[in-house]
C-alpha positions in Angstrom: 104.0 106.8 94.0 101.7 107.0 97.0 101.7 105.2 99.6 98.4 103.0 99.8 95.9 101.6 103.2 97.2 98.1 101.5 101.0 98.2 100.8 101.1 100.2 104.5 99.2 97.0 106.4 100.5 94.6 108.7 100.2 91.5 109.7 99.2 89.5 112.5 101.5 86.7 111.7 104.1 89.1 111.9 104.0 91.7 115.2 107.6 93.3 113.7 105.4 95.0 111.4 103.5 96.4 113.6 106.1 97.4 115.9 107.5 99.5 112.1 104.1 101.2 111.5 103.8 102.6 114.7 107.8 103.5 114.7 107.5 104.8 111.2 104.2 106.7 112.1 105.6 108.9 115.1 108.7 109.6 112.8 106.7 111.2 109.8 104.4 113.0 112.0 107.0 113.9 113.8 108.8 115.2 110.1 105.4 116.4 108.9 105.3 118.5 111.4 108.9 120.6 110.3 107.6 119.6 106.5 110.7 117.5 105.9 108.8 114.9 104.9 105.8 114.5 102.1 103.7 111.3 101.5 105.8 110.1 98.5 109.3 109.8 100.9 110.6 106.6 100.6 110.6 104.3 103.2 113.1 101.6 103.4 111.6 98.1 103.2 112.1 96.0 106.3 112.1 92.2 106.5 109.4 90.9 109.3 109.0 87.1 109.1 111.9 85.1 110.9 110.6 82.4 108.5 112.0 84.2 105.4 115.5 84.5 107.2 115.8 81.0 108.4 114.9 79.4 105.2 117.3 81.9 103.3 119.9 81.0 105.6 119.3 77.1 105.0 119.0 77.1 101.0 122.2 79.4 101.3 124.2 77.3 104.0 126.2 74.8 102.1 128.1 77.9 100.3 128.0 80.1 104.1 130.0 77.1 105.5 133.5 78.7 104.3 132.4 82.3 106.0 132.1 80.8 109.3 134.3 83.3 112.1 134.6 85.9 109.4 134.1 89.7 109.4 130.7 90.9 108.1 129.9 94.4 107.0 126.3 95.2 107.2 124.5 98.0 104.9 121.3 99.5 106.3 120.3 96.5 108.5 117.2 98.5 109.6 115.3 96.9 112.3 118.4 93.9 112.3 116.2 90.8 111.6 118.3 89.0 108.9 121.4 90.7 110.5 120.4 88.6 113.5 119.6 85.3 111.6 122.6 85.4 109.7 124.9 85.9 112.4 123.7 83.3 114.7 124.8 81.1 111.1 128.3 82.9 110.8 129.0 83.4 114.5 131.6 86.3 113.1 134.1 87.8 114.8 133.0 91.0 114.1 129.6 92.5 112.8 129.4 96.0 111.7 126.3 97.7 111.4 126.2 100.4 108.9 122.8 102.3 109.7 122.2 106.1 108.4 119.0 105.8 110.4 119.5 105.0 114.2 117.2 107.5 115.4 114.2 105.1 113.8 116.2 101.7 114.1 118.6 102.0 117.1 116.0 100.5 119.6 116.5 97.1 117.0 120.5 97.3 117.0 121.8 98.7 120.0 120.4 95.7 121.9 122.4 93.6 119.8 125.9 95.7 120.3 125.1 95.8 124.1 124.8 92.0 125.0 127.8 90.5 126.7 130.5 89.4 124.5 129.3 90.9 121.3 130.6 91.2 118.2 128.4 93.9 117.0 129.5 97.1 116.4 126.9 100.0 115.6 127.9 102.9 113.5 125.9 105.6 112.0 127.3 106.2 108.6 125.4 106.6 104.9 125.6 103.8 102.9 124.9 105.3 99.4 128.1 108.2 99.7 131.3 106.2 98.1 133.2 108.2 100.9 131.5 107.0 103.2 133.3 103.0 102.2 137.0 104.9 101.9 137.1 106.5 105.4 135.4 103.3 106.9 138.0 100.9 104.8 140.8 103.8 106.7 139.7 103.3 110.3 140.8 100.1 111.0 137.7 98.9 111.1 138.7 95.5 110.4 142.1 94.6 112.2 142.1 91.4 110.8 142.1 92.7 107.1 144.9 93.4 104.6 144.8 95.4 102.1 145.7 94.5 98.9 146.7 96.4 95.2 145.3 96.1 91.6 147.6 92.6 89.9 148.7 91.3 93.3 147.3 87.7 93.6 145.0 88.4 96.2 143.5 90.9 93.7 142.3 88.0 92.0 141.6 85.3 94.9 138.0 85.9 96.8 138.2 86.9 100.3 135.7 84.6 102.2 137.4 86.1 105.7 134.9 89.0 105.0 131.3 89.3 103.9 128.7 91.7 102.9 125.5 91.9 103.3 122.3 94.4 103.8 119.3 95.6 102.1 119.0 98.0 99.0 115.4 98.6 99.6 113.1 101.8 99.1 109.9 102.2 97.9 108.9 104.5 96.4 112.3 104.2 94.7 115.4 106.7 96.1 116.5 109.1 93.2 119.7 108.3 92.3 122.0 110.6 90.1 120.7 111.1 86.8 117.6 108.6 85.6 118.7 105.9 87.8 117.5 104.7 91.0 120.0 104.8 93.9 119.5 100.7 94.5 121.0 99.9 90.7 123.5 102.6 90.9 124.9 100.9 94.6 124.5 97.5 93.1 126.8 98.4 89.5 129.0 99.9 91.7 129.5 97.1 94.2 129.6 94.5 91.8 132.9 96.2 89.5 134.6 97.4 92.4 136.7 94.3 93.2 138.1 95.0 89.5 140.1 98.2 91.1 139.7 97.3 94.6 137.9 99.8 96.1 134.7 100.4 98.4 134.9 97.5 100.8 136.7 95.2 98.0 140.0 97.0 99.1 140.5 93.3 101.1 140.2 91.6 98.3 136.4 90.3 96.0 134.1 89.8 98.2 130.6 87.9 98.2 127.7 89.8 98.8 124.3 88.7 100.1 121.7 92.0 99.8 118.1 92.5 99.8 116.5 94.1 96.9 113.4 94.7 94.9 112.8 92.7 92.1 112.0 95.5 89.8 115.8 97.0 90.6 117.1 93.5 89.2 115.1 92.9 86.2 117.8 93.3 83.6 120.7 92.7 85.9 119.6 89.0 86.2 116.5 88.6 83.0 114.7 85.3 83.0 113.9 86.1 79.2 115.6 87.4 76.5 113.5 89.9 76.1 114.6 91.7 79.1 118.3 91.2 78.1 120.5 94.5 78.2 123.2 96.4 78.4 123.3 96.4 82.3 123.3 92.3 82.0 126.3 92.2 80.2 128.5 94.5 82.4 126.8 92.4 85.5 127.9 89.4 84.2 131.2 90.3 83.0 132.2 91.3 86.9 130.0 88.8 88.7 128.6 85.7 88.9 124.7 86.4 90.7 121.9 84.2 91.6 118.5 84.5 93.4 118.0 82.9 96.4 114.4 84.5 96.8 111.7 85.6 94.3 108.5 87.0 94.5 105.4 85.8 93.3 104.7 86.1 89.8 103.0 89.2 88.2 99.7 89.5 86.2 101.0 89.5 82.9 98.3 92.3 81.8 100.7 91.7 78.1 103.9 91.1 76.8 105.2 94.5 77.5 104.4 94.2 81.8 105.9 91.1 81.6 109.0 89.2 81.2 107.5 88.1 77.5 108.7 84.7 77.8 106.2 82.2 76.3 104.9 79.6 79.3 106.6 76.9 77.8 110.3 78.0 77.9 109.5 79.3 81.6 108.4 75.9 82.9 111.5 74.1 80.7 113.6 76.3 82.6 111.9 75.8 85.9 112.2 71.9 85.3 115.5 72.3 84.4 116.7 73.8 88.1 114.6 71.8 90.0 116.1 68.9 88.7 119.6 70.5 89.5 118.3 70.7 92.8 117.4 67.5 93.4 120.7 66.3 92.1 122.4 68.3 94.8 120.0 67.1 97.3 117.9 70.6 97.7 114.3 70.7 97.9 112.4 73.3 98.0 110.3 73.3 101.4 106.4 73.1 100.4 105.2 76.7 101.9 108.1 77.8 99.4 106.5 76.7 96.2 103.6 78.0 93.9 101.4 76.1 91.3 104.0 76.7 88.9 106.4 74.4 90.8 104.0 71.7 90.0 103.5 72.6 87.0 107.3 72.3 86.0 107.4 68.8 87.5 103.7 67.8 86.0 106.0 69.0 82.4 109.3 66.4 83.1 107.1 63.7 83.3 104.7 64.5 80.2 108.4 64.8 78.7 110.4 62.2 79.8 112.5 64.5 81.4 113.6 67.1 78.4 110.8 69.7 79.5 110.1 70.5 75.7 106.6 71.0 75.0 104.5 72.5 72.1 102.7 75.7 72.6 99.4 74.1 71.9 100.5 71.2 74.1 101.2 74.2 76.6 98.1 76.2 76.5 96.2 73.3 76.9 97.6 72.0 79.6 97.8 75.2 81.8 93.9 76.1 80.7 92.8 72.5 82.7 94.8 73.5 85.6 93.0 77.1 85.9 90.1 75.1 85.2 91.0 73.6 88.5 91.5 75.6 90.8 95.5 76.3 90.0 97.0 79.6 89.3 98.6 80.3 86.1 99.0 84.2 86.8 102.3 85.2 85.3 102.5 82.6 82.6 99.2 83.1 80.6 97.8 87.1 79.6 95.6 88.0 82.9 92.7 88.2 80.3 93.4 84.1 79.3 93.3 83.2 82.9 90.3 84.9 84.0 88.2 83.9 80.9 89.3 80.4 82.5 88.3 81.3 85.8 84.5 82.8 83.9 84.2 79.6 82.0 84.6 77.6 85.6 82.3 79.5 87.8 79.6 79.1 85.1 80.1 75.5 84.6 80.1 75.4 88.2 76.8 77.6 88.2 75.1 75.2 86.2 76.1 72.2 88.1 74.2 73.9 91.0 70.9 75.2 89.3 70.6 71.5 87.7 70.0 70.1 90.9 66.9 72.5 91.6 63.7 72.1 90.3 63.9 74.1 87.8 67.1 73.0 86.1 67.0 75.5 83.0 66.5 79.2 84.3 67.0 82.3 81.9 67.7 85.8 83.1 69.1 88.3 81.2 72.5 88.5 83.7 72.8 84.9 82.4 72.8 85.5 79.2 75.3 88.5 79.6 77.4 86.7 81.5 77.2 83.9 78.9 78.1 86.3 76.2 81.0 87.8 78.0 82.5 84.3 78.4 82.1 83.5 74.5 83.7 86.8 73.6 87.0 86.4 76.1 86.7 82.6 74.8 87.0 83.7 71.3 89.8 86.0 72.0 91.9 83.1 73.7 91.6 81.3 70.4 92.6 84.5 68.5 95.8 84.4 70.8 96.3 80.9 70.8 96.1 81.1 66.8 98.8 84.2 66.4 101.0 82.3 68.8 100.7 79.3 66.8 101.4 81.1 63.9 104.5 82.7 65.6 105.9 78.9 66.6 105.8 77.7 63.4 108.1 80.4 62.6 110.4 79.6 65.4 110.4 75.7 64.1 111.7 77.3 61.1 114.5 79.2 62.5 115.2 76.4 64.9 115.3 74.2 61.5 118.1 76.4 60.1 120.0 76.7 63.2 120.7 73.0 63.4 121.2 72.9 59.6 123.6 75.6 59.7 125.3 73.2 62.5 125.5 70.4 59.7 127.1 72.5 57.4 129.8 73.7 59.7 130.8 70.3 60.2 130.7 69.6 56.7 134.0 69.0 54.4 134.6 72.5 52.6 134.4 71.6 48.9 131.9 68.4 49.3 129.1 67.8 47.3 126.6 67.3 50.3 127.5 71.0 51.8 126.7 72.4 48.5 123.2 70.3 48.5 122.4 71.4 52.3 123.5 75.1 51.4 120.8 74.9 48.9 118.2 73.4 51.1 119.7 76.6 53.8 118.7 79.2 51.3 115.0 78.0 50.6 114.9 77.7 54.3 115.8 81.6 54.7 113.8 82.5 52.0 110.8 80.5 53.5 111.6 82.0 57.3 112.4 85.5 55.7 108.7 85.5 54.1 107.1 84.4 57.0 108.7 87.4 59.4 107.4 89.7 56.4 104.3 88.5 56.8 103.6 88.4 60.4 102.4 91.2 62.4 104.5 94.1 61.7 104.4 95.1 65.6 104.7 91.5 67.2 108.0 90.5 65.3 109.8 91.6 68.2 107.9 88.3 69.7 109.3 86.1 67.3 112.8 87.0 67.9 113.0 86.8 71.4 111.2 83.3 71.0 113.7 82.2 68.7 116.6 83.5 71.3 115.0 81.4 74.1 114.6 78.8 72.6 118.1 78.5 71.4 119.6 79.7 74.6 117.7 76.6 76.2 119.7 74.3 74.2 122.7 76.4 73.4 126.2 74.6 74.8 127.5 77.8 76.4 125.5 79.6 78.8 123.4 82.4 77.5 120.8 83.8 80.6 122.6 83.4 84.3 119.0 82.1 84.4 118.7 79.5 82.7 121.4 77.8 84.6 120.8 78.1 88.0 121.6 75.4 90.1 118.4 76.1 92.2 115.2 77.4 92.4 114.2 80.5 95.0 112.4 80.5 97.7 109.0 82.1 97.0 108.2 85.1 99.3 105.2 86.3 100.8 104.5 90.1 100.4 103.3 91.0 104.0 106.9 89.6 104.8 107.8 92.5 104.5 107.0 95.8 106.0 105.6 97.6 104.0 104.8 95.4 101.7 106.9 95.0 98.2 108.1 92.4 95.6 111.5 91.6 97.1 114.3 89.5 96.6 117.6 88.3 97.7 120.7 87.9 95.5 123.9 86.2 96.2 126.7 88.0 94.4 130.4 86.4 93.9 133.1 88.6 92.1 134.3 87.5 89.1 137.9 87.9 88.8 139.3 89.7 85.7 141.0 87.4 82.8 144.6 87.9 82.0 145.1 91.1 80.7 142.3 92.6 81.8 142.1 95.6 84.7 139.8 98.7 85.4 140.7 100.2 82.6 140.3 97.4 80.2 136.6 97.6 82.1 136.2 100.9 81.3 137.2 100.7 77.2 135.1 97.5 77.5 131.7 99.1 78.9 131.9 102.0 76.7 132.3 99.6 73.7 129.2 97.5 74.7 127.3 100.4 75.3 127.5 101.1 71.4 127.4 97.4 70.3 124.2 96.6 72.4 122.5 100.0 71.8 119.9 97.8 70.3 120.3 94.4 71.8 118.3 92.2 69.3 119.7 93.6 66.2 121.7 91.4 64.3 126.0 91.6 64.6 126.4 93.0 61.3 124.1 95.6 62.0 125.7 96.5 65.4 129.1 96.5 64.4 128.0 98.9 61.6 126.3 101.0 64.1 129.8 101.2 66.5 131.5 102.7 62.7 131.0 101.8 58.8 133.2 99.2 58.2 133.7 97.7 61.3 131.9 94.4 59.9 135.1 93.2 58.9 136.4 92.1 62.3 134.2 89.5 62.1 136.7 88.0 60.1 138.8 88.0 62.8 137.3 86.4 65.3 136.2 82.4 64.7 134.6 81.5 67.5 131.1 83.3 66.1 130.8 80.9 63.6 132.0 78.4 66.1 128.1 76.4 67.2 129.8 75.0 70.1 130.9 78.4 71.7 127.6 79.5 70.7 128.6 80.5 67.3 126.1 81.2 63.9 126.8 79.8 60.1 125.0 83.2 59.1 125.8 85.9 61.3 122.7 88.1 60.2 121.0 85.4 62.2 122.7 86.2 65.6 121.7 89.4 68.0 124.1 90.8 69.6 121.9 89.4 73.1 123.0 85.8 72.5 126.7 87.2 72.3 128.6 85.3 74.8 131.2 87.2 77.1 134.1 85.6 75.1 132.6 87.1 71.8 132.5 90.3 73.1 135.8 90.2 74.6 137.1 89.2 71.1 135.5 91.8 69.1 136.0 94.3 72.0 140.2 93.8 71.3 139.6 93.5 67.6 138.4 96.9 67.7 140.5 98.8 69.6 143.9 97.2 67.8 141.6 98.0 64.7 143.9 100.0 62.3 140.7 102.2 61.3 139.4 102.5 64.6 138.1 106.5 65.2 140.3 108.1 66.8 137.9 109.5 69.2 137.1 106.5 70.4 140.6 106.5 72.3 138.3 108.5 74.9 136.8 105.7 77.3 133.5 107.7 77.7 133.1 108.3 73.5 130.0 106.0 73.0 128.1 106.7 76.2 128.6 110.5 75.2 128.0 110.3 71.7 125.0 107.7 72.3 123.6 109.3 75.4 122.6 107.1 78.6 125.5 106.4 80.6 124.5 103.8 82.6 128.5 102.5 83.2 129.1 101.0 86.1 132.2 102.5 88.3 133.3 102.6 91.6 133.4 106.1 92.3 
């Protein structure tokens, strides 16, 4: 990536990014100069409206209450604008400043260590070197701090006497090792170390409140199943993480630059935690929302409150608001929205010329213009059709999900299971035709459909998601410098179950890694992927067939995505006490070597 005259822009409602370009522009003519510096060197992303940080503080304050007077350790504060916000919140009684680069951001922070009776404390240390956390950890850094040992109850118990926070922000992205970017490999790494207690866990799990992009997060926290992986598992599994700020939505240019969720199950979710909200008294503060906000509540009253909605019902709803002025961008195909936008302006066009004396003009722009419009009009109902075609399909699977709920309630040997195992089978046979006959390319659609749907309504949690309590804040992008798609995630260690210690975590990401290698491929298949034969511990294990722990009557209808954490904890220890387990896979790296891509997540 290059930098560009638009991303490198500042703003006059926001002189702190001014007061970066011209910093950041002596400093890489300055390294230009000695060639230590090119024009794709990433720059760290800098937050520049106070705005942002006050109303981050206030959605976050209820939980900040029990930091109050704690320690807080501060990675890359940069030019110290959140630092400052946060701490005038906390009030700690000590502040340390981690910044690698003083020489460009010391004239921010060294006011801050040098007013009387501060608790700042400036060092100049790199952030992304795990040594850097063990000799800081060593130094007494925090006096008021005890250390503690893997299985001692404070192992277990969250420290809220000490808090993290800072930004994991560069763009272009900073290499990590390997394929990775340096931002995901910090945030694995932070988020499993409590599990051994190392890096700055060495107190005891800590919360963490850091600054990211939104692309670095995508599949740590997905808002559709489509973007469910591996990584969201082993996040999951050590954390529990929310967003307290998002970005504005995307063009979705197609299903593949996009999170692929259909509209309707994103505005079901969205109604869903703004009602959660409001039943904890939040709100979110109007220069915080977007259409879609309104769109979300418009959908809990068309629904009496369950936000389900047809995708016909959808479309046509969301094509009268573009009509009017709203913005669907992100929810419908760029292409749909701006053959909504064509269709307006000509309408409006012809409002105008009727009023003229001569009410009917030809030209041939018009009549280009006209044809354009019926061609991207005839495409929306091309799309419209497939993705009707593709929720009738879902209906059906949805149909056999809650008949495969019946059954399992069902006496054994009674006559009306037998009937309603009939009725199951033309139901498969029906759904199973209908996959066959659909676009060979576009099943993939179908499938995740079906999973979001059913995570929507499932009993156990499926997507972090789907059951937040709140709804970010929406961000700006000129608030930052320069500007990016940022957010902010609040991250609270989960403690390890009973039993369960860093290297349980180890064995347990390398199992994963070869279970979800494929993440919407059925269990059966999976499990024969790990080894032949390994289908068997399903046998083993009840809860999969178990609807209220998120279970399937017919297994081959359950990816290994919608696997809850207790499922794969289950089949995890069934394999390894497994009597014909490979013996190779005694080795806690066998999978991610014999796979490839290991994207584990360790603390060293």
């Amino acid at each position: 990536m290059r930098w560009s005259i638009d991303l490198l822009a500042t703003s006059p409602k926001y002189p702190l990014s001014q007061r970066l370009q011209d910093g950041h522009s002596r400093a890489v003519a300055d390294k230009r100069e000695k060639k230590l510096i090119g024009r794709t060197t990433p720059i760290r992303t800098q937050l520049v409206s106070p705005g942002l940080c006050d109303d981050s503080v206030a959605l976050l304050g209820p939980s900040l209450e029990k930091h109050k007077g704690c320690d807080i350790l501060d990675l890359n504060p940069g030019a110290g604008l959140w630092s400052q916000k946060l701490h005038e919140f906390l009030q700690p009684r000590s502040h340390v400043l981690i910044e690698p680069r003083s020489d460009l951001y010391g004239e921010y922070l060294q006011p801050l260590v040098d007013k009387p009776g501060s608790t700042f404390k400036l060092l100049t240390e790199n952030p992304c070197e795990g040594e850097t956390y063990r000799r800081l950890m060593e130094s007494g850094l925090f006096p008021h701090q005890t250390r503690v040992s893997p299985g001692e109850v404070g192992a277990r118990q969250q420290n809220n006497t000490l808090l993290v926070t800072g930004s994991l922000m560069w763009e272009p992205k900073l290499p990590g090792h390997g394929s990775d970017n340096m931002a995901r490999q910090m945030l694995r790494q932070y988020t499993a170390a409590h599990w051994d207690c190392s890096m700055f866990h060495v107190f005891g799990p800590v919360r963490m409140i850091l600054w990211v992009m939104q692309e670095d997060i995508k599949s740590f926290l997905p808002i559709s199943s489509r973007r469910y992986r591996k990584d969201t598992v082993f996040i999951d599994k050590v954390s529990n993480i929310s967003q307290v700020v998002i970005p504005e939505p995307e063009p979705r240019v197609s299903v593949s630059t996009s999170d692929g969720r259909e509209p309707r199950y994103t505005l079901q979710s969205l109604a869903r935690a703004m009602k959660s909200a409001r039943e904890n008294g939040q709100e979110l503060p109007a220069h915080r929302r977007a259409d879609i906000h309104d769109f979300a509540e418009d959908l809990e009253k068309m629904t009496n409150g369950t936000g389900i909605i047809s995708i016909a019902q959808c479309n046509e709803y969301l094509g009268k608001q573009v009509r009017q002025g709203k913005s669907a961008v992100g929810l419908l195909k760029d292409s749909i929205v701006k053959s909504y936008v064509n269709e307006k302006l000509r309408d409006e066009h012809e409002d105008n010329e009727s009023n003229e004396e001569n009410p009917h003009p030809t030209s041939e722009e018009s009549t280009q213009i006209n044809r354009n419009i019926n061609r991207n009009a005839a495409q929306r109902n091309r799309n419209h059709k497939l993705a009707a075609d593709k929720d009738e399909i879902v209906d059906l699977a949805e149909s056999i999900f809650d008949l495969e709920c019946d059954i399992l309630r069902m006496e054994p040997e009674s006559p009306e299971k037998a009937t309603a195992l009939e009725v199951l089978k033309t139901y498969n046979d029906k759904y199973e035709a209908a996959v066959k006959k659909y676009y060979p390319n576009m099943r993939g659609q179908i499938f995740s459909d079906i999973d979001d749907r059913l995570g929507l309504r499932s009993p156990v949690p499926r997507m972090r998601w789907d059951n937040r309590l709140y709804e970010p804040l929406v961000v700006q992008m000129d608030e930052v410098w320069p500007k990016a798609r940022v957010s902010l995630i609040d991250i609270e260690p989960r403690s390890p179950s009973e039993g369960q210690d860093a290297e349980y975590w180890e064995y347990f990401q390398d199992f994963v890694h070869a279970l979800l290698w494929r993440v919407d491929s059925s269990l059966p298949e999976a499990l024969q992927r790990v080894q032949p034969g390994a289908v068997q511990l399903i046998d083993q294990i009840p809860i999969l067939r178990d609807p209220s722990k998120g279970g399937r009557l017919d297994l081959n209808h359950l990816r290994v995505r919608m696997l809850t954490l207790e499922m794969l904890d289950e089949l995890y220890s069934a394999y390894r006490d497994w009597p014909f387990k490979d013996s190779d896979a005694d080795h806690p790296h066998h999978f991610r070597m014999l796979m490839g891509g290991d994207t584990s997540v360790r603390s060293s």
